[in-house]
C-alpha positions as CSV (number, residue, x, y, z in Angstrom):
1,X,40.9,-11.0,57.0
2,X,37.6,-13.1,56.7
3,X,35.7,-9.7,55.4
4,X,38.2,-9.0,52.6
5,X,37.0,-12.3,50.8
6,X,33.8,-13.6,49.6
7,X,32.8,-17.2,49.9
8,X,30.3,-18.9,47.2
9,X,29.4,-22.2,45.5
10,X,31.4,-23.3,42.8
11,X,30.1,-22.8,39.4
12,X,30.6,-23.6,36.1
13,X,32.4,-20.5,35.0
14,X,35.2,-21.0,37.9
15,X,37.0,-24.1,36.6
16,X,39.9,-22.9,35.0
17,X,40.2,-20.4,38.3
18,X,39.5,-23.6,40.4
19,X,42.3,-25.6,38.4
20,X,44.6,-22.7,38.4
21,X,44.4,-22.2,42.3
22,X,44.4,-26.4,42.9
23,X,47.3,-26.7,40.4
24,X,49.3,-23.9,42.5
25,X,48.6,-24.7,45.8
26,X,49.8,-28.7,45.4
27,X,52.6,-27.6,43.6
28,X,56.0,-29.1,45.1
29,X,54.3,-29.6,48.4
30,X,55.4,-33.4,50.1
31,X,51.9,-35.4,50.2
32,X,50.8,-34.2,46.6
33,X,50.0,-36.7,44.5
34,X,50.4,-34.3,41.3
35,X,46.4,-35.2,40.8
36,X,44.9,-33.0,42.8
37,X,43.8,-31.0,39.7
38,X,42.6,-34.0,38.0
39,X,40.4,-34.8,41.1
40,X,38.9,-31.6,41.5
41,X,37.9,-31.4,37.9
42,X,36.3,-35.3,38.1
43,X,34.3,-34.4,41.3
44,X,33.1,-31.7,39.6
45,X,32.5,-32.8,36.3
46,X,30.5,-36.1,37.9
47,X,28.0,-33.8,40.7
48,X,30.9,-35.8,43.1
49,X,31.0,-32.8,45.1
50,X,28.2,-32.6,47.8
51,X,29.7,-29.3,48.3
52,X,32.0,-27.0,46.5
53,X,32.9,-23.1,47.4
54,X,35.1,-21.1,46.0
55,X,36.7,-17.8,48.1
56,X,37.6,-14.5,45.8
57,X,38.7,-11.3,46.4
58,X,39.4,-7.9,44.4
59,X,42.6,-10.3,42.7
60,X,40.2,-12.9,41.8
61,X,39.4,-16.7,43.1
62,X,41.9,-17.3,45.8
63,X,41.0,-20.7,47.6
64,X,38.7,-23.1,46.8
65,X,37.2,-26.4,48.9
66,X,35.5,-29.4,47.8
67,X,33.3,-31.8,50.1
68,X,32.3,-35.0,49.0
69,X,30.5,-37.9,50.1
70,X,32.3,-41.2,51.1
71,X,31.5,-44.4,52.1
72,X,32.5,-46.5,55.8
73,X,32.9,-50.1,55.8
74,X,33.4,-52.1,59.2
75,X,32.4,-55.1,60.2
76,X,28.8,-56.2,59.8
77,X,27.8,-52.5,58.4
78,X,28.3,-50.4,55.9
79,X,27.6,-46.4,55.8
80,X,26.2,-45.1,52.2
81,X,27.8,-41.7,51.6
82,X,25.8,-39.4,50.5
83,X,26.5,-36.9,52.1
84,X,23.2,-36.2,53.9
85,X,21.0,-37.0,56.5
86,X,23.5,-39.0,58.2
87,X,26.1,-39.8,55.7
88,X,29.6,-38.7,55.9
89,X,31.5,-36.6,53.4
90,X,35.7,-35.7,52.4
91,X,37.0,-32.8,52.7
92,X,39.5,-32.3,49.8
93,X,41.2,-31.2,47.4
94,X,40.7,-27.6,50.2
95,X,43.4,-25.4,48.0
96,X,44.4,-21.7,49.1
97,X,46.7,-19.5,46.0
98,X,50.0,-19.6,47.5
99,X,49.9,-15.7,48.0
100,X,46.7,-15.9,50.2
101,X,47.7,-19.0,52.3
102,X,48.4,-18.3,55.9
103,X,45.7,-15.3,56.2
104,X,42.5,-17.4,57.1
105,X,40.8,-17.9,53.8
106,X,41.1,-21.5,54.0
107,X,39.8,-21.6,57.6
108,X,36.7,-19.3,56.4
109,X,36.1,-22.1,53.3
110,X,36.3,-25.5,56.0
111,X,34.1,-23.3,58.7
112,X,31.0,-22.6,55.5
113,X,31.5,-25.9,54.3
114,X,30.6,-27.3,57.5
115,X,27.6,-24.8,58.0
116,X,26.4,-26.1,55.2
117,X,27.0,-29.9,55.4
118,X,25.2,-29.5,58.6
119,X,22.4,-27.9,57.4
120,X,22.2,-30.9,55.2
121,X,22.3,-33.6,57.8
122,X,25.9,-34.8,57.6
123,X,26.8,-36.7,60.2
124,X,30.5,-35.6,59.9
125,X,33.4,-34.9,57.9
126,X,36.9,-36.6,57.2
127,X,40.2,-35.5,56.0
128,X,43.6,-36.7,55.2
129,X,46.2,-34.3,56.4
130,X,48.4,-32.9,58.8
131,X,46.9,-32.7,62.2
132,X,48.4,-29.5,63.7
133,X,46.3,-27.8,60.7
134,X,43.4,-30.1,61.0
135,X,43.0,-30.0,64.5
136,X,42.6,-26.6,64.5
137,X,39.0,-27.0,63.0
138,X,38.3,-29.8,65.4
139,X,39.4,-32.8,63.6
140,X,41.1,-35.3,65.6
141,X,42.3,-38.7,65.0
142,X,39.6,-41.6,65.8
143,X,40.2,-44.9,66.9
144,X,39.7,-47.8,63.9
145,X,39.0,-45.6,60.9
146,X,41.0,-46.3,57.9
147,X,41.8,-45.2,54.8
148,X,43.5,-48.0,51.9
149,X,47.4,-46.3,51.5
150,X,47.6,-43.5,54.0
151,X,49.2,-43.5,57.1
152,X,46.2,-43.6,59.6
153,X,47.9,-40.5,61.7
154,X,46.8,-38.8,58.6
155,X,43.1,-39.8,58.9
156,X,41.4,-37.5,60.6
157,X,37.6,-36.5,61.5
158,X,34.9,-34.4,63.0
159,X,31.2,-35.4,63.8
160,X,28.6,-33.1,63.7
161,X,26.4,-34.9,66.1
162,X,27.4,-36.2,69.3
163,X,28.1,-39.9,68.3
164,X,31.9,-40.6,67.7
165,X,32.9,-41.4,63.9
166,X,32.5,-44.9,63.1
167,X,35.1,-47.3,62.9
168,X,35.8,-48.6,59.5
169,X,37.4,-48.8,56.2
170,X,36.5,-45.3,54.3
171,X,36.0,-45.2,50.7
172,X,36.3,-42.0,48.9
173,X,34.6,-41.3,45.3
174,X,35.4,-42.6,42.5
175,X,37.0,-39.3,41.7
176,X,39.8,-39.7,43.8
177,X,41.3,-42.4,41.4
178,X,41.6,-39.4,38.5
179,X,45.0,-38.9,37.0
């Protein structure tokens, strides 16, 4: 399925696609917040996102993903997201057109986005979401990270490097408060 679709950075021109895709694949699903458009078009309109592909095929854009920086407070420390050379990043809104879900294009868009965050120096990457989907990518639950309002078996991350992810409070951009 992977060869049918192209994967590429976001770009100006792809917003209303990216809004359109966002927009249907939140729609009526349990843990939407109804803002997921909203966030994806303030992480992009703010350079929020450290990382943003799209995924098209002969129909058009079919999935998108966004990765942006975050920030990890615990006690006595604080890690600066930025995304690079050692900071850690989001993962979300990750959207896949409702038609195309279920044949591997959002797997293709999480498995370029961490090619690339690596290539950057991320030190690893966070999500909230179900863990039977998440898991499959490698993300699993780690002990003492946090995020304010979400059930922490919801939390889940991956680390790039061989250090587990910090413990900590996590922060997400500023974006993520759009409505």
């Amino acid at each position: 399925m992977h060869d049918s679709i192209t994967l590429r950075d976001q770009t100006d021109a792809d917003r209303d696609a990216v809004r359109a895709v966002v927009t249907a694949a939140y729609r009526g699903l349990p843990i939407a917040s109804g803002t997921e458009p909203a966030i994806m078009d303030a992480l992009w309109a703010s350079g929020g996102a450290v990382v943003a592909l799209v995924a098209e095929d002969f129909s058009g854009l079919v999935g998108q993903a966004a990765f942006s920086a975050v920030q990890i407070f615990g006690p006595g420390f604080r890690i600066n997201g930025n995304g690079t050379n050692g900071g850690w990043v989001a993962l979300g809104p990750l959207s896949v057109r409702p038609d195309r879900q279920r044949a591997g294009v959002g797997s293709a868009l999480i498995q370029e986005g961490f090619t690339r965050l690596k290539v950057r120096g991320a030190a690893g990457c966070i999500v909230v979401g179900d863990p039977a989907y998440y898991g499959r990518h490698g993300f699993r639950r780690p002990a003492g990270l946090h995020v304010p309002g979400v059930p922490d078996r919801y939390v889940l991350a991956v680390a790039f490097r061989d250090a587990p992810p910090p413990a900590g409070t996590v922060e997400y951009h500023e974006a993520f408060s759009a409505t």
